[in-house]
N, C-alpha and C positions, 0 to 999 in steps of 0.2 A: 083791477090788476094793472101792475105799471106795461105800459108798451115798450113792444120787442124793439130790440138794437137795431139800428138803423144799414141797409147792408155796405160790406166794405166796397172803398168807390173802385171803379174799374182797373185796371193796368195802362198806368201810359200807351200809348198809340205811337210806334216809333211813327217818326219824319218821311217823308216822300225820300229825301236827301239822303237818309242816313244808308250806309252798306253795310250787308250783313257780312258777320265773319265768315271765312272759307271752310268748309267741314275736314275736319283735321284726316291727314293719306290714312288709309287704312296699310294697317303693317302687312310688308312685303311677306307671301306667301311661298312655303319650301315644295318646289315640284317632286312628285313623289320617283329616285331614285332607280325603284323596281319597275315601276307600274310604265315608265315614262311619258305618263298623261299630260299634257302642258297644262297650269294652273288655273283653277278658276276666274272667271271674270270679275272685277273689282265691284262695290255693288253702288249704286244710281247715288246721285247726291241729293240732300233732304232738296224739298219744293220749298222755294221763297217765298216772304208774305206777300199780299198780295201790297200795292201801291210802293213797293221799293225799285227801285231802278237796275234796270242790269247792271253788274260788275265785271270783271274781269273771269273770265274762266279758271279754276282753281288749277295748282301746277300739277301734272301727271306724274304716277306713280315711277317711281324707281325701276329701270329694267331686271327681269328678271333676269338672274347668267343660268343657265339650263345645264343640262349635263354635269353639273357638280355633286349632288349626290346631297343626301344631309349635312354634310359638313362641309360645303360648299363656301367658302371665303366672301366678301363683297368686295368689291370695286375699289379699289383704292381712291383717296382722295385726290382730286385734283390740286396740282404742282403751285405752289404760290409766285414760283418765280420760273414759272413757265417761259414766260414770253423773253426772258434772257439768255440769250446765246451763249456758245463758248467761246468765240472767236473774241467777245468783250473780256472774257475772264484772263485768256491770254493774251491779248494785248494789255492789260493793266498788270502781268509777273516781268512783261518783255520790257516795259516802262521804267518797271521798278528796278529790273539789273540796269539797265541804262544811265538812268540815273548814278550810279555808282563810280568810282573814278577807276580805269585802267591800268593807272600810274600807281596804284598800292599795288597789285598783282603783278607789277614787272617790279617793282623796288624789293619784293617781299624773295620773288624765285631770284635776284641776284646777290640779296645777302644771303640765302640758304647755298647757293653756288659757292660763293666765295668760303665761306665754312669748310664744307666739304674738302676743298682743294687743300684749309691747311691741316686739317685731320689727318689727309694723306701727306704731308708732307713730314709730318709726325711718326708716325708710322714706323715698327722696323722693316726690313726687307726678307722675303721670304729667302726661306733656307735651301737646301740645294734638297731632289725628291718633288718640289711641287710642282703643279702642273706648268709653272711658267720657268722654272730651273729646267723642266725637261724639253718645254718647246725650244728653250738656246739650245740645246745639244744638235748635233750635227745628225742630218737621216743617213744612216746607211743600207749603202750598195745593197741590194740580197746578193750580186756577183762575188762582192768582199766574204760574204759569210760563206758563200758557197767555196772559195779559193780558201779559205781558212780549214773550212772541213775537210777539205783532201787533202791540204797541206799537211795537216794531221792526224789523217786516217793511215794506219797499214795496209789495210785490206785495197786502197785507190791507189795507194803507190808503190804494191806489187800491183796491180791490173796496167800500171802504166809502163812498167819494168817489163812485166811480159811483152806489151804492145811494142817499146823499143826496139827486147832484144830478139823477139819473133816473128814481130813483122816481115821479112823478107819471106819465111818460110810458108805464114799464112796468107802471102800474097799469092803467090806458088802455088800450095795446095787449093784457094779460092778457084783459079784456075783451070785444072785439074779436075775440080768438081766439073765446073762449067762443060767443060769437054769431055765428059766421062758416057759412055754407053758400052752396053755388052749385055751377057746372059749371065746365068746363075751361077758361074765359079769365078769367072772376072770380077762379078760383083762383090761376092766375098771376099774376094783379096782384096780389091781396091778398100770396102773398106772398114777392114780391119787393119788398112796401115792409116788411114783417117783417120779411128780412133785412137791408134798408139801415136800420133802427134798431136791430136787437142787434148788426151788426157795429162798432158805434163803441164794447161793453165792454172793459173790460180783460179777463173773466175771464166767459162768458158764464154757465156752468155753476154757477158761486160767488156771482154778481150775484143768478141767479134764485130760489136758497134762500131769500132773503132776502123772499119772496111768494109769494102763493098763484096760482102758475101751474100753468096747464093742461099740463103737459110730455105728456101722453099725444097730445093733438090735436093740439100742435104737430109732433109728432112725426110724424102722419098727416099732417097737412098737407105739411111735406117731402117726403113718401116718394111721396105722390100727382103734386105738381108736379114732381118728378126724374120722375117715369114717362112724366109728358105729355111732358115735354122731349124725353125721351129717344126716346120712339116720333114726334115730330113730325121731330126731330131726321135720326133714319130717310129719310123720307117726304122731307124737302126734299131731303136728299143724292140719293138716286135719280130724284127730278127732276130736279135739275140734272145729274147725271150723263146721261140719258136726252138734256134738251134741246142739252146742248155736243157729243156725238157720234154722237147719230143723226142728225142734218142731215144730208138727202142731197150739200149740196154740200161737206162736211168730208169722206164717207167715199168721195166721188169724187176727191177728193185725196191718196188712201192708193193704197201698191201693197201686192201680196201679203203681205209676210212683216210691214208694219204692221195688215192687218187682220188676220191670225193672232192678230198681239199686241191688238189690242182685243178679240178675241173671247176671249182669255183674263184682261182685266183682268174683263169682263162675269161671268166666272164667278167668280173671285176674290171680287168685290162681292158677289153671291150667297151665297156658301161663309159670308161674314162676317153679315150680315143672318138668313138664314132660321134659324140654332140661337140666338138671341137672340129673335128671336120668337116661335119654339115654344115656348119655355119660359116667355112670358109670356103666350100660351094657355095652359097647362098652370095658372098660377097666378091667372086673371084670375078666376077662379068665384071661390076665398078673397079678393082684393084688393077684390074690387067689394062686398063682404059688408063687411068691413074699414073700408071708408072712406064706407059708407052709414052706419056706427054714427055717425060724427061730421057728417054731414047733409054730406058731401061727394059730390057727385054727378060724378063723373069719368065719361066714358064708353071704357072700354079698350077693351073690341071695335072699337069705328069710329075710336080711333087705329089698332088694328092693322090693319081694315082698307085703312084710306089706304096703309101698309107696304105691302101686301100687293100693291094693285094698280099702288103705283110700280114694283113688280121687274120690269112688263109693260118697261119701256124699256129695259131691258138684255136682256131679247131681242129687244125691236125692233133695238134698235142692232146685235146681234150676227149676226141673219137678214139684214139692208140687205148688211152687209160682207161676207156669206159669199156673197150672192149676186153681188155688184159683184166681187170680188176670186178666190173660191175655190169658183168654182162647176166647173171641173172637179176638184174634189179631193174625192173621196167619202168618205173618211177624214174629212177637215175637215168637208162636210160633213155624214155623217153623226154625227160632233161637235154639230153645232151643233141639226142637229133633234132628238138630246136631252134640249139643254140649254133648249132652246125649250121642250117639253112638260115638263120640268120646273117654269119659271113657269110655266104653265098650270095644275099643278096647285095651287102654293103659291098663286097669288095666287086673290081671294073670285072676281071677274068672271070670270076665267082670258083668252086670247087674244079682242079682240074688235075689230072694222075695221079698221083697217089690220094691223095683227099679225096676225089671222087671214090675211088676202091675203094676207102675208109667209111665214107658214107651209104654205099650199096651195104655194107657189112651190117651198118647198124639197123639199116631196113630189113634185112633178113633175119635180124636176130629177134627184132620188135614183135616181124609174122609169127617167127617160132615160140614168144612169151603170150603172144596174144592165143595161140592154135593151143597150148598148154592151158591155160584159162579156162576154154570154150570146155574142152575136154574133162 
């Protein structure tokens, strides 16, 4: 038999000298997101052969950036032109204007100047309306415009006609005001002749600018004679209403269902007078203070009481008819003996001679309708 093959020879024996390659980074590992376990440690580097010489330590793994999650970006590369400044970058843009000439920049803005100026000289001229037609016009006065307007008002030059030709008169009456005091019938005369000389103004309010009037007195003085008027005013009304139908022989001329109706005009008249008068009690303390500052002596109390004791004849009138006409009507009458004791209390006197006999009547009639009932 031929002999076997001879074995193959060994593997070269690297050199004491030679270095081994470095074992290639093992790929960067993804820290898990959820779990936040910091990453496994990198694993040991194969053992050298024996008789080679130390090397250099191989480079260390890339850092891990933690906290990013699986989709975690890497590190950007480092800048290649790191180590250059900005302060080099602008200094070589400051150089490069420098370098530049100054003298195009002024030659350039003085032909565009020059241009311009004969563009405008070209030019037409603005027409009249523009804003520089209206700045030449002249400003005017607002005194001019105001002398203009009166000049050609009517209405300013009767208020100046009046001032003319009345002025002596309204100086006089200013006067007059000024010095004016008394009571309640002086007052009315004085002025009801005050108003029959300012009602002949054009313009009463624009006449009196034109002097030194008393407008605050005058003003008192108004407000005091409207008052008198108005409370005497009152007082005759309920007179005369009292004297035209309480006449015994007018409400003997009534049947039933017309003195129903006067006994309800009677309250009516009432209903309208007494909240007009309480409330000028209510104010008569401030008004009497008021019109003593201008030595006006009014006496409100004893207008209102004159009011007060006229409202006695609207229940006279109303007790006569209730007795004449609706004396069996207890309804009615007891209507009317409340409206009774109501003036009694409104007015100052309250029921007194004949009123009072009127009222005992209607209380005796009431026992009599009531003692018929029970019965």
């Amino acid at each position: 038999p031929p002999p076997p093959p001879p074995p193959p020879p060994p593997p070269p024996q690297p050199s004491a000298t030679a270095r081994a390659p470095p074992p290639p980074p093992p790929p960067p590992s993804k820290p898990n997101a959820t779990s936040g376990a910091p990453p496994p440690p990198p694993p040991p580097p194969p053992p050298r052969p024996a008789g080679s010489t130390a090397g250099p330590p191989p480079p260390p793994p890339p850092p891990q950036r933690l906290g990013l999650g699986r989709g975690g970006a890497p590190p950007p590369p480092p800048l290649v032109n790191a180590g250059i400044s900005k302060t080099r970058g602008q200094s070589k843009v400051k150089s490069m204007f420098q370098k530049k000439s100054k003298e195009i920049v002024k030659l350039f803005q003085q032909t565009m100047r020059d241009q311009m100026k004969q563009e405008r000289k070209g030019m037409p001229s603005k027409t009249p309306g523009t804003s520089q037609a209206r700045e030449a016009r002249p400003r005017i006065d607002p005194s001019d415009v105001k002398f203009e307007l009166e000049s050609k008002s009517k209405h300013i030059a009767k208020i100046k006609e009046d001032v003319a030709e009345q002025g002596e008169m309204l100086r006089t009456l200013a006067d007059a005001i000024k010095g004016f005091q008394g009571a309640t019938e002086p007052l009315l005369v004085f002025v009801a002749d005050m108003e029959s000389k300012l009602h002949g103004l054009s313009d009463e309010n624009q006449v009196l600018k034109y002097f030194q009037w008393p407008q605050a007195k005058m003003d008192a003085l108004r407000e005091s004679s409207s008052l008198a008027q108005e409370l005497r005013k009152m007082a005759r009304a309920l007179e005369a209403w009292g004297s035209q139908r309480a006449d015994e022989s007018v409400l003997r001329g009534l049947d039933r269902y017309q003195a129903a109706d006067l006994v309800g005009q009677a309250v009516h008249e009432m209903d309208k007078i007494q909240p007009r008068v309480e409330k000028i009690m209510c104010e008569a303390k401030t008004v009497q203070d008021k019109f003593s500052k201008f030595k006006i002596e009014l006496k409100v109390e004893e207008l209102i009481g004159a009011v007060k004791n006229g409202s006695v004849s609207l229940a006279s009138a109303a007790m006569r008819a209730a007795l004449l006409h609706l004396s069996e009507d207890k309804t009615q009458m007891l209507k009317i003996f409340k409206f009774a004791f109501r003036v009694h209390q409104f007015s100052v006197d309250g029921l007194q001679g004949e009123a009072c006999d009127l009222f005992r009547k209607l209380h005796v009639q009431l026992q009599s309708l009531s003692a018929t009932e029970v019965a």
